[in-house]
C-alpha positions as CSV (number, residue, x, y, z in Angstrom):
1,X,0.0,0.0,0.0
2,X,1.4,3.4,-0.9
3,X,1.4,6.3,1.0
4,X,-1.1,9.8,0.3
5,X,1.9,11.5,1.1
6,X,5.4,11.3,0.3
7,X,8.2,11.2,3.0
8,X,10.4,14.1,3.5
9,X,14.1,13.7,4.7
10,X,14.6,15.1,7.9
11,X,16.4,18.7,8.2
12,X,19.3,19.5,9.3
13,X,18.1,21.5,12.3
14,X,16.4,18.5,13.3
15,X,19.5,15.9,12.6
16,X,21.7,18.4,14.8
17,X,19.0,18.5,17.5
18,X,19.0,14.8,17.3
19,X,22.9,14.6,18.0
20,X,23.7,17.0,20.1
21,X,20.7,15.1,22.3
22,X,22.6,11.7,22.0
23,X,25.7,13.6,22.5
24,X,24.5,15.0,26.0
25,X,23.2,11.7,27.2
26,X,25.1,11.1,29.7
27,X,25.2,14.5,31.3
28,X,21.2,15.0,31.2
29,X,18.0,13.5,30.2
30,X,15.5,14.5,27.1
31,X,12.9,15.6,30.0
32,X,16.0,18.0,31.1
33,X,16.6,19.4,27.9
34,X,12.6,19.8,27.3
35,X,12.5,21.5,31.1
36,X,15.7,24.0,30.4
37,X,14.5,25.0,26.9
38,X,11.4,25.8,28.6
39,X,9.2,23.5,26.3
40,X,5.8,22.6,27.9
41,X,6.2,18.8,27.2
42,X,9.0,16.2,26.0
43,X,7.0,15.4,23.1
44,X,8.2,18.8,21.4
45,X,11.3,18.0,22.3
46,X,10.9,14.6,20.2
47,X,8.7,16.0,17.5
48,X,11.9,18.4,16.6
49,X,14.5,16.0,16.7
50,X,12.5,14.1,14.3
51,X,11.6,16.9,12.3
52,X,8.1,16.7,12.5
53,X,7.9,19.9,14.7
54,X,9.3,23.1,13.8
55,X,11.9,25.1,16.2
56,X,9.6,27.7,17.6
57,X,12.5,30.6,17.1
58,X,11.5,32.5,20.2
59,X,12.9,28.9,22.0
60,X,16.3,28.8,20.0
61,X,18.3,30.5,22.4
62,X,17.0,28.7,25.4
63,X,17.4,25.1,23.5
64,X,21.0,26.1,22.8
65,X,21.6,26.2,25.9
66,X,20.1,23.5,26.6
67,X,21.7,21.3,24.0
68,X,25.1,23.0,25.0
69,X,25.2,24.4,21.8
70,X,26.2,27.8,19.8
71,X,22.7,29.8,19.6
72,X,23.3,31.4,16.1
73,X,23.9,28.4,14.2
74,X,21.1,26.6,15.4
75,X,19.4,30.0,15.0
76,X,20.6,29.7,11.3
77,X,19.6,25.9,11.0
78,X,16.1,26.9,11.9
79,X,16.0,28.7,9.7
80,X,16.7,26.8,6.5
């Protein structure tokens, strides 16, 4: 059976999301991250990192920080 839609590659905001959270996995947990970006639930931490969510940009700097990461070039990968 085929699919209605077709399936997009993920971007590269969310692929870096994605690693930068495996990278951190020792030092804190996804719920962490979620909590210090000051997202409302760990699902939108998940939906990003699998790039079905968008980066809300008012978030970016908080979720580099977060992600111990530099905030304009996630900024900049959000923005692709």
């Amino acid at each position: 059976m085929s699919r209605p839609y077709p399936i997009r590659p993920r971007s590269r905001a969310a692929n870096y999301i994605s690693r930068r959270i495996h990278d951190l996995q020792s030092v804190r947990t996804q719920k962490e991250i979620a909590t210090l970006a000051g997202l409302r639930s760990i699902n939108m931490l998940s939906m990003m990192k699998e790039g079905t969510a968008k980066v809300p940009l008012d978030r970016v700097v908080a979720l580099a920080a977060a992600l111990e990461c530099d905030p304009g070039h996630l900024f900049r990968l959000t923005l692709e």
